[in-house]
C-alpha positions as CSV (number, residue, x, y, z in Angstrom):
1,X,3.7,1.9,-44.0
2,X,7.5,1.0,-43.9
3,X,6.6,-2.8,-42.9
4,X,5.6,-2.8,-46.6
5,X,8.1,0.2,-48.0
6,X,10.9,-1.4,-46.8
7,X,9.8,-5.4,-47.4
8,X,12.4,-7.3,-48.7
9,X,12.2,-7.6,-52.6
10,X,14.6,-11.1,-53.0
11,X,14.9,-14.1,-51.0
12,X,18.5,-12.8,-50.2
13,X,17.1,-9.5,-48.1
14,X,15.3,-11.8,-45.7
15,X,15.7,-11.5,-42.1
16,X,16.6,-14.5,-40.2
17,X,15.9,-18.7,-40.7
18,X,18.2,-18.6,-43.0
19,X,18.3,-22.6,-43.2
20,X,14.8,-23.1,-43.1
21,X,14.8,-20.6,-46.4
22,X,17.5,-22.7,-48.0
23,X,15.3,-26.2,-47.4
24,X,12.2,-24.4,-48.9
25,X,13.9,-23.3,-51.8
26,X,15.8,-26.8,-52.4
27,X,12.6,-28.5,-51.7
28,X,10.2,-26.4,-53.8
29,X,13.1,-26.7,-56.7
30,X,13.3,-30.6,-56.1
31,X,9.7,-31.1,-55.8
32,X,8.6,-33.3,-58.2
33,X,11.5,-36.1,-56.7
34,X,10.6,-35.3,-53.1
35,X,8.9,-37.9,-50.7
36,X,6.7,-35.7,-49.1
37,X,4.7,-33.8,-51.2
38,X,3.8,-30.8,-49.3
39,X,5.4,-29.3,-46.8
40,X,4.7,-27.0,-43.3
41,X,6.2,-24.5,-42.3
42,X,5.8,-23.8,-38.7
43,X,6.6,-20.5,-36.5
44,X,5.5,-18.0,-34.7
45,X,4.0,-14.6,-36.0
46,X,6.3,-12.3,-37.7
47,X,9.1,-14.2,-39.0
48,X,8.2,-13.8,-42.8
49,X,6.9,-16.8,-43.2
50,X,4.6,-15.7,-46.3
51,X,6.8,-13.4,-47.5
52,X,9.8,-16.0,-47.9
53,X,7.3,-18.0,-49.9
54,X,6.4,-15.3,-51.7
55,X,9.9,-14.3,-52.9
56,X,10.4,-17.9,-53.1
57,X,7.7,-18.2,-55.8
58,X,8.8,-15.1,-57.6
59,X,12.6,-16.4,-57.8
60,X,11.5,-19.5,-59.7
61,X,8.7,-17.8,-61.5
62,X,5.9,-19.6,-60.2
63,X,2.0,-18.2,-59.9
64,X,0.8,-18.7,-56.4
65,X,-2.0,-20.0,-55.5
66,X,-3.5,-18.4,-52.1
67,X,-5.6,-19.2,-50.1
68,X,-6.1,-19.1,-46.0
69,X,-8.2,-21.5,-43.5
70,X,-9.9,-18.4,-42.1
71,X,-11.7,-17.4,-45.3
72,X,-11.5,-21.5,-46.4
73,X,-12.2,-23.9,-44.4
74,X,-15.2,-26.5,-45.7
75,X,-14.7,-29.5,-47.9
76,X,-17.1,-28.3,-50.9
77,X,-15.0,-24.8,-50.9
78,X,-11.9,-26.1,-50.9
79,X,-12.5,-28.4,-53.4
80,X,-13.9,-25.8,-55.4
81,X,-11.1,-23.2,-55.1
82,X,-8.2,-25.8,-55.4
83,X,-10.1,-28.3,-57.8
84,X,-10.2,-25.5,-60.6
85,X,-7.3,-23.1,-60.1
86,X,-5.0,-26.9,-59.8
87,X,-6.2,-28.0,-62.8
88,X,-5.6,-25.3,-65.3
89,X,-2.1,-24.2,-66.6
90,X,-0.2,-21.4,-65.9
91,X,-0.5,-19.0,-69.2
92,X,2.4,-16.6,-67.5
93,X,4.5,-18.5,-65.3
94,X,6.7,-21.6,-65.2
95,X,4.4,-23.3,-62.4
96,X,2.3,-23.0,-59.5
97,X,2.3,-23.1,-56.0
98,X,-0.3,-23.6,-53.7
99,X,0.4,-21.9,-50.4
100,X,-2.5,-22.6,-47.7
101,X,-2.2,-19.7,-44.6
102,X,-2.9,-20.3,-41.7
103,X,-4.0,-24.0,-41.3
104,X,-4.1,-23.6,-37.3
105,X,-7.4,-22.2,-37.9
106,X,-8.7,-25.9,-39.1
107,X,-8.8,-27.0,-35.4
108,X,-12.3,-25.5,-35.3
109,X,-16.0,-26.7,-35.0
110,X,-16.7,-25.7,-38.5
111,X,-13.9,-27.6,-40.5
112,X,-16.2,-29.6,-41.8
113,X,-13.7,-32.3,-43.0
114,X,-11.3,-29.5,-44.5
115,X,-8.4,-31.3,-43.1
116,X,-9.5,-34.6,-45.1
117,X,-9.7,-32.7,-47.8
118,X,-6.3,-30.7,-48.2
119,X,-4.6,-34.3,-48.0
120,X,-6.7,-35.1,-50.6
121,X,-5.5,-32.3,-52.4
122,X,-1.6,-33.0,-51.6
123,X,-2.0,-36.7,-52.8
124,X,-3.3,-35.4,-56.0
125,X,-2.1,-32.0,-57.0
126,X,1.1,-32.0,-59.2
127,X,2.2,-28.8,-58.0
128,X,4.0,-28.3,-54.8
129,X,1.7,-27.0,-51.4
130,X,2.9,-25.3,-49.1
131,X,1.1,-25.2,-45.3
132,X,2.1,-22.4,-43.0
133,X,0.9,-22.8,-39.1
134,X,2.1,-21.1,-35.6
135,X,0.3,-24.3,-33.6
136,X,0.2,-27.7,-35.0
137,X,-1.0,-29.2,-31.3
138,X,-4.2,-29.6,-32.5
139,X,-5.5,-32.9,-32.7
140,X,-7.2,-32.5,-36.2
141,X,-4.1,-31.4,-38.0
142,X,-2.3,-34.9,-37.2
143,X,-3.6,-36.4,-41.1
144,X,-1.3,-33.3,-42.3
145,X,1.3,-33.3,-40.4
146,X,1.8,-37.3,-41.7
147,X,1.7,-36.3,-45.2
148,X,3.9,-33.0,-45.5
149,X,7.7,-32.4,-44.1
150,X,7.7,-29.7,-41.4
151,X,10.3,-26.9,-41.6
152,X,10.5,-24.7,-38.3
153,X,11.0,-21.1,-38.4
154,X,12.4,-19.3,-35.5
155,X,12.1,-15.8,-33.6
156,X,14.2,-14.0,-35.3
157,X,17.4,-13.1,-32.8
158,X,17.4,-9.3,-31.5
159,X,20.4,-8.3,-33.2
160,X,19.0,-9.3,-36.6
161,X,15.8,-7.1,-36.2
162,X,18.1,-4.6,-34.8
163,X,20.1,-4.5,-37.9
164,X,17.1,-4.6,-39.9
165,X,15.8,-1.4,-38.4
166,X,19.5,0.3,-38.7
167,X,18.8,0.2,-42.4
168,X,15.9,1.5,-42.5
169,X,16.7,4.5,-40.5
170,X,19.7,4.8,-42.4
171,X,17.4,5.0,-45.6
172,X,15.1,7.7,-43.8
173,X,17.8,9.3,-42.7
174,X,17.2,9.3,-39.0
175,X,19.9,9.3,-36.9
176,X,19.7,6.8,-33.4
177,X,21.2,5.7,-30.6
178,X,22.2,1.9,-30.5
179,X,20.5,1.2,-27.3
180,X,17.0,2.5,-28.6
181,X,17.2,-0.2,-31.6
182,X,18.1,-3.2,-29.1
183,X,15.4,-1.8,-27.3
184,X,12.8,-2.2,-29.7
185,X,14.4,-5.1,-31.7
186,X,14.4,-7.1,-28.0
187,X,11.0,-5.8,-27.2
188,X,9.4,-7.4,-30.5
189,X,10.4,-10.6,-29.2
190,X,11.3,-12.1,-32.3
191,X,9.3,-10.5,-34.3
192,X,10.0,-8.4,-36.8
193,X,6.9,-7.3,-38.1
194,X,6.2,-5.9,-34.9
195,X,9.9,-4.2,-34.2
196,X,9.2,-2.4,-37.6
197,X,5.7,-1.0,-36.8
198,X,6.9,0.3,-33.5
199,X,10.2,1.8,-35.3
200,X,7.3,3.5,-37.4
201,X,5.6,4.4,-34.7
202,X,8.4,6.3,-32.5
203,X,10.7,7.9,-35.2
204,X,8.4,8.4,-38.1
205,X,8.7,12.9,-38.7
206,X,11.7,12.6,-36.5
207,X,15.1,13.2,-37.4
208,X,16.7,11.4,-34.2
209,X,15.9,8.3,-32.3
210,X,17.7,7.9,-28.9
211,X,17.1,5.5,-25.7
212,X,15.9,8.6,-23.5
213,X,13.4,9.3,-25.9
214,X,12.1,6.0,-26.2
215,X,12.0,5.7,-22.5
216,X,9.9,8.9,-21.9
217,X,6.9,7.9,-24.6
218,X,6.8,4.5,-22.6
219,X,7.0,2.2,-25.1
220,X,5.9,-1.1,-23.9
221,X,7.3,0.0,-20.5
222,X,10.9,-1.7,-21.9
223,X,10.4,-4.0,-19.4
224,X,13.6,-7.2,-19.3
225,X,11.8,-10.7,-18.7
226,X,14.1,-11.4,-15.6
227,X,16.1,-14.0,-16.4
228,X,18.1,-11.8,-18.6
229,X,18.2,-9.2,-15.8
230,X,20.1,-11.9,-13.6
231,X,22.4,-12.4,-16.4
232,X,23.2,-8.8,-16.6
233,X,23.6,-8.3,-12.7
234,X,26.0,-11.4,-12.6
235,X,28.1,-10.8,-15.4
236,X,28.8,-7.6,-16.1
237,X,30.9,-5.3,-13.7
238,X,29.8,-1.9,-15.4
239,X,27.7,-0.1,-12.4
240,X,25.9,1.5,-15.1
241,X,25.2,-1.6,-16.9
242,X,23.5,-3.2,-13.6
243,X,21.1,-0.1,-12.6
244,X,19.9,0.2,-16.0
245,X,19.0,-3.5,-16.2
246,X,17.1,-3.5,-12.8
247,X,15.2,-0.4,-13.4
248,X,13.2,-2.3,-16.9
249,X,12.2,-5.2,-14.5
250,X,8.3,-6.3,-14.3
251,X,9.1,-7.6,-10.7
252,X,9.0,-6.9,-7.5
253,X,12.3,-6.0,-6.3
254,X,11.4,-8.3,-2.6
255,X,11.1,-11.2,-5.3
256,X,14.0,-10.1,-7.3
257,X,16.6,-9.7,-4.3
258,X,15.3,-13.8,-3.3
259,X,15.9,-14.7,-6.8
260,X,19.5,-12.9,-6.4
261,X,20.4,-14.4,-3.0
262,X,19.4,-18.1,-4.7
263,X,21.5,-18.1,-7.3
264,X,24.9,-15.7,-6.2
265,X,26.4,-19.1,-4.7
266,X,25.9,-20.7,-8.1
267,X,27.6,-17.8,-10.2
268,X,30.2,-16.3,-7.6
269,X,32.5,-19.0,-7.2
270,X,34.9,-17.0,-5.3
271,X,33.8,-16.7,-1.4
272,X,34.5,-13.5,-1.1
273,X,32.9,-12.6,-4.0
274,X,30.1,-13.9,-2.3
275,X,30.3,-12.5,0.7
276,X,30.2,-9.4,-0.2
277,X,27.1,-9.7,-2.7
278,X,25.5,-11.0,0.1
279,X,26.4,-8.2,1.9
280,X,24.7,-5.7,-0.7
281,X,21.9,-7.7,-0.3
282,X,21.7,-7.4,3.3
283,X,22.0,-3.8,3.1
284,X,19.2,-3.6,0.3
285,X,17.1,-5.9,2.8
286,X,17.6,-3.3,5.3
287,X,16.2,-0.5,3.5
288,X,13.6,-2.4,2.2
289,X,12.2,-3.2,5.6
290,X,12.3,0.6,7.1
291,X,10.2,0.9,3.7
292,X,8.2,-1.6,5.1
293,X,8.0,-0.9,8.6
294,X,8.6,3.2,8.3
295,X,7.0,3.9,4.8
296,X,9.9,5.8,3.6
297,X,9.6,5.1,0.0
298,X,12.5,7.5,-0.8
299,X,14.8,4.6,0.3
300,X,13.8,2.5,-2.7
301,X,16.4,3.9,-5.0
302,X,19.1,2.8,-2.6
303,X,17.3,-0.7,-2.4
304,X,17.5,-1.3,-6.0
305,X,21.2,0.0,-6.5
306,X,22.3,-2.3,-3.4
307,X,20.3,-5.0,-5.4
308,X,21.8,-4.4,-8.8
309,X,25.0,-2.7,-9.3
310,X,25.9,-3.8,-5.6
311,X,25.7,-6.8,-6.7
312,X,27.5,-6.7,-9.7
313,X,30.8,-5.2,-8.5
314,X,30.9,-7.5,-6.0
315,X,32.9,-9.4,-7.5
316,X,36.1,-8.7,-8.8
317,X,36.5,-10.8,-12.2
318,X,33.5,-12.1,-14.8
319,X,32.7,-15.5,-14.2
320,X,32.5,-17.4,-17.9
321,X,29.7,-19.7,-18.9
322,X,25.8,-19.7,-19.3
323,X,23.6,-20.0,-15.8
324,X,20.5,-21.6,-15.5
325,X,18.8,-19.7,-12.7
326,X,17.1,-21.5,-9.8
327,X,13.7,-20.1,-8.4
328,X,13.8,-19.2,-5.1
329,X,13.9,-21.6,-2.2
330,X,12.5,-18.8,0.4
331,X,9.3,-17.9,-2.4
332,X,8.7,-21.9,-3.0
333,X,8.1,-22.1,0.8
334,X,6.2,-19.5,1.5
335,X,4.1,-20.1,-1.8
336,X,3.9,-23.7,-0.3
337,X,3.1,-23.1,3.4
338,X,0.1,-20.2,2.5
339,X,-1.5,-20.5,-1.1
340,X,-2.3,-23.5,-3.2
341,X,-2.9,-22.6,-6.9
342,X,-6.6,-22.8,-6.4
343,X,-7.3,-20.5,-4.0
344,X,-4.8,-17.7,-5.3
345,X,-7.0,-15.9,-7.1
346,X,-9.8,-15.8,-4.6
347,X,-7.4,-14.9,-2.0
348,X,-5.9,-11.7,-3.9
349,X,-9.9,-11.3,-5.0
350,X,-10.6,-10.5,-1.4
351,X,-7.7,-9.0,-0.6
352,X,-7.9,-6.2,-3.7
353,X,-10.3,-4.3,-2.0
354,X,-8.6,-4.2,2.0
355,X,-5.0,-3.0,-0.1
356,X,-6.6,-0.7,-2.4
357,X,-6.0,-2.4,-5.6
358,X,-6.4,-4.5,-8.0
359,X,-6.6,-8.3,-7.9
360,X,-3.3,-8.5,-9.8
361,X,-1.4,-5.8,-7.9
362,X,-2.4,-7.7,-4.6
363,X,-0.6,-11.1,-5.3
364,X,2.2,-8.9,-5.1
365,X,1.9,-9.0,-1.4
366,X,1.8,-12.5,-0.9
367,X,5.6,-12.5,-0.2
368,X,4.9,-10.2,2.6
369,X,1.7,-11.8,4.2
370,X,3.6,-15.1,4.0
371,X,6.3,-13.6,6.4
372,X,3.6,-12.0,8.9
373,X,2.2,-15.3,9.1
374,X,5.3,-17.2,10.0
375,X,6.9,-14.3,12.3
376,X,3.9,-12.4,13.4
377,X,1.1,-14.9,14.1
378,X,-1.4,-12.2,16.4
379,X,-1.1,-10.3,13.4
380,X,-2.1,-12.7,10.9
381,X,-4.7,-13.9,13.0
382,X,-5.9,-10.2,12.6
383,X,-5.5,-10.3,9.0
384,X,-7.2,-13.3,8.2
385,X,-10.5,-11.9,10.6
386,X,-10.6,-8.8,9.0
387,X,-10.4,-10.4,5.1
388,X,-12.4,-13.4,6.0
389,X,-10.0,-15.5,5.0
């Protein structure tokens, strides 16, 4: 598998968290002066937070000594793993170092007083433990968190995985399109782990990798959460650039044009820049409702340009600066005047089987019911007969 082929073999290879690397390696070197005598090192999955430690150890030529609260997690066997490999000297190495995995898993019924029991280790041990964790909420991991330092690790930023994959496809000699990398390096989410596995996955017996390819297998849909789909719409003027972004979105494009029409006022500060987004809007509103009203679902495409690269040659300069986007006043409302959080689910429950889908797909109506309601009350009336609701 190439997420252990092509692992990083010193400290210097690593990917990302480049500080919190630096304060591990200064404290691990430092330890014996160090106030804190363990320390935790918290992050999400797939940032390389064992194997930093690992390379850590093997830089300054110490033995590690693993061990993980899934396989350990009672008071006698921790005392009996740590209590003898803790006492005894290294024959081959310079030191030790304890490294404990996964100490989120302590949070559990069946602790048995491990927690107690690791600080009782820390106060004691004359070696330096370290503690890695994705959680630390629980309430049971408070004693630890009072007796170690805590060093965060962060998602690893998408063009660091996607320079990370470059090299390996470089070394399999793979040629690829840069767009299929950001894909899959923005798809992991931070983690790189993952980005590598699907890199595996798609190119693996190829000897090219492009976007198009990519976006026929499916891969995790290459859906954009839709913040960064706003951004895209309202910076960039590339009509290209725009339709691209809108097509990867996991939301309805009625929710997506209110999310648009909240927030052009805030990024388009010229007014007729604005006007004539809203304009495109409009017009994508337009075909939207003969799609509605008509079912003439061949109109969509022109929907979602309007929407998208209407939208974004609108205007006729980029407006500088980073937007926080405002949810939708329209969607508050109507989310306000209809549902209440409780009943959502039971609503779209009896609803699934009336729309011919499932309970998930039939929340995405709610937008819609919300305006028969307000503008077609007979009809509603109807509705809520029919649904018994």
């Amino acid at each position: 598998m190439w997420i252990y082929e092509y692992a990083p073999k010193k400290v210097d290879e690593l990917s990302g968290n480049t500080k919190a690397i630096e304060d591990i390696l200064l404290w691990v070197k430092n330890y014996k002066t160090q106030p804190k005598k363990a320390i935790i090192v918290l992050g999400p999955p797939g940032t390389a937070k064992t194997t930093a430690i690992e390379l850590i150890a093997k830089e300054l030529d110490l033995n590690i000594v693993y061990s993980s609260a899934a396989d350990t997690r009672t008071q006698k066997a921790l005392s009996e793993t740590f209590g003898t490999s803790l006492a005894q000297q290294s024959l081959f190495y310079k030191g030790k170092l304890v490294l404990f995995d996964e100490i989120d898993a302590l949070s559990g019924r069946n602790d048995r007083g491990a927690a107690g029991e690791i600080v009782k280790i820390i106060k004691a041990s004359k070696h330096p433990i370290i503690l890695l964790a994705n959680d630390l909420s629980a309430k049971k991991l408070a004693p630890l968190k009072k007796e170690s330092k805590i060093i965060k690790f962060s998602k690893i930023p998408t063009p660091v995985i996607a320079l990370a994959l470059s090299k390996i496809l470089n070394a399999e000699k793979i040629s690829y399109d840069e767009r299929a990398l950001s894909a899959i390096a923005r798809q992991a989410d931070g983690d790189i782990r993952a980005a590598i596995n699907d890199l595996e996955i798609l190119s693996r017996g190829e000897k090219e990798l492009t976007y198009e390819s990519i976006k026929k297998s499916g891969y995790r849909d290459l859906k954009k959460p839709l913040n960064e789909i706003l951004t895209i719409i309202f910076k960039t003027q590339s009509a290209k650039n725009a339709k691209e972004a809108i097509d990867l979105a996991n939301e309805p494009l009625d929710n997506i044009i209110e999310w648009i029409r909240e927030n052009i006022p805030r990024e388009y500060k010229n007014a007729e820049d604005r006007a004539k987004a809203y304009n495109m809007l409009s017009r994508a509103n337009i075909f939207l409702g003969r799609i509605h009203t008509r079912q003439y679902w061949r109109y969509l495409v022109y929907a979602y340009a309007l929407a998208s690269l209407g939208v974004a040659t609108a205007k006729k300069e980029k407006y500088p600066g980073i937007s926080t986007y405002h949810y939708p006043t329209k969607i508050s409302l109507l989310g306000a005047s209809m549902f209440s959080r409780a009943k959502k689910d039971a609503l779209a429950k009896k609803l699934s089987p009336h729309l011919h889908c499932s309970k998930k797909d039939a929340i995405k109506y709610f937008n819609l019911l919300g305006l028969i309601e307000q503008n077609q009350p007979a009809a509603w009336a109807g509705i809520c007969e029919k649904v018994d609701i």
